[in-house]
N, C-alpha and C positions, 0 to 999 in steps of 0.2 A: 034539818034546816031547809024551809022551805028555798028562802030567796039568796041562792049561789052570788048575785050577781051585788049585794047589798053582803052581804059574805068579804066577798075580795074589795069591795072601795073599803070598808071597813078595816082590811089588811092595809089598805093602801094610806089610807089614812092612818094608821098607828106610825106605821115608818115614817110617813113625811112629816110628824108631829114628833120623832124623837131627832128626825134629821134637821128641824128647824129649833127643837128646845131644849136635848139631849135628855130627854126624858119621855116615855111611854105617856098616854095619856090616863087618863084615868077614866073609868066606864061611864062616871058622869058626866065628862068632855065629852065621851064619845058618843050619849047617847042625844049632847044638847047638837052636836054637829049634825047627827041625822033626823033630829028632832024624833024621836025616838025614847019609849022608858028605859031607864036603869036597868027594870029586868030583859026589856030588848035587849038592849047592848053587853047585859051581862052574859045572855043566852048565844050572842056573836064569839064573845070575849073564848065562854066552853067553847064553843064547835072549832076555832080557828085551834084550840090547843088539846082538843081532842085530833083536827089531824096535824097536827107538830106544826102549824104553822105559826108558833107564836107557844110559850112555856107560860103557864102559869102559877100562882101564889094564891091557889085555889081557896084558903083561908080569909087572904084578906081581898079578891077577887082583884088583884093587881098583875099586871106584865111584870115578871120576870126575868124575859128572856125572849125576845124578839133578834134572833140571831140574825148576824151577830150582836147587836146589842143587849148589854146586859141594862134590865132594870133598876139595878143598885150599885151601887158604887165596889169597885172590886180591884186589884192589884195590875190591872191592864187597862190602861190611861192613852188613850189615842187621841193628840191634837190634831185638831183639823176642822177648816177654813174657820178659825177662830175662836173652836170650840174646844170644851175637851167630854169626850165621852167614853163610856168605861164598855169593856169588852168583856165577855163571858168567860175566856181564855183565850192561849197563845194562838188559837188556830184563828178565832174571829177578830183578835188584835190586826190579826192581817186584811181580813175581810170589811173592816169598818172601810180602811180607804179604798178597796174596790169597791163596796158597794157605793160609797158617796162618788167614785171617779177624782180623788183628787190624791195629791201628796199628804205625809201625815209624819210627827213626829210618835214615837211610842213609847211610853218611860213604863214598863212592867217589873216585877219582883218575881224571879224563880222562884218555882214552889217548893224546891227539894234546897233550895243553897242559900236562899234568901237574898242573892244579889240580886243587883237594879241592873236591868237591860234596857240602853237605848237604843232606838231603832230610827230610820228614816226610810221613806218612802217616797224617793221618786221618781215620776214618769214610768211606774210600776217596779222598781227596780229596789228590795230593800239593801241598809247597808249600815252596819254597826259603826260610827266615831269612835267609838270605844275602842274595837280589837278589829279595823279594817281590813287587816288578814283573814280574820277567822271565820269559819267555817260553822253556821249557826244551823242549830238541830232545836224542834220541838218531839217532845217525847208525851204518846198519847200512853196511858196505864192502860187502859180498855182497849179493846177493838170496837171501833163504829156499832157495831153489831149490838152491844151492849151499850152503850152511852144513855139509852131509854132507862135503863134498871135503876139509874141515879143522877140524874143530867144533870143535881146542881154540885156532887163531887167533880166526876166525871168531866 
């Protein structure tokens, strides 16, 4: 990739398009904002997720996974400042409202129990209505280390 610096507005641009619509854009958005072809933007679309900075759906040449945001609708539902957006997992469930900086409700489905977890997020501070006592664990299968091997189980 020649141009680094048309690289990251193009990063930066995907986030502020999923933080303003709750959705990824698509390469022909992205290629009409920088006035740019299809295969430009498609050739940004590889290099950002050739280096992880953005997952792709390399078939249908769509975002994925712009972590934390998930590209498709998924069991982890974070509302916030009036939206609702879906998160990858329990770990980017959390990271939706730091990375937007704001309070967030969370309605997710355990993968192993099948229950509905709600969460609240504020002033940084999470905190279950449900079981206010309780003591909340996310349980990763993998180690970090491997999460590449199969990022959309994982």
């Amino acid at each position: 990739m020649k141009d680094d610096n048309l690289l990251w507005q193009a990063r930066h641009f995907i986030y502020s398009h999923i933080a303003e619509t709750i959705r990824p854009p698509s390469v022909d958005e992205t290629a009409a904002h920088f006035g740019i072809s299809t295969e430009g933007a498609s050739e940004l679309y590889k290099e950002l997720h050739n280096r992880h900075a953005l997952f792709l759906d390399l078939e249908r040449m769509a975002i994925r996974m712009a972590n934390p945001f998930s590209g498709f609708p998924t069991d982890f539902k974070v509302h916030a400042n009036g939206k609702t957006y879906f998160a990858n997992c329990a770990w980017d469930m959390l990271g939706i409202p730091a990375a937007l900086h704001c309070d967030a409700v969370i309605d997710a489905v355990c993968t192993e129990s099948n229950d509905t977890v709600h969460l609240e997020i504020k002033g940084g501070q999470i905190t279950n209505s449900q079981l206010p006592d309780t003591e909340l664990l996310i349980h990763f299968p993998l180690p970090f280390a491997r999460w590449y091997e199969d990022l959309v189980f994982t």
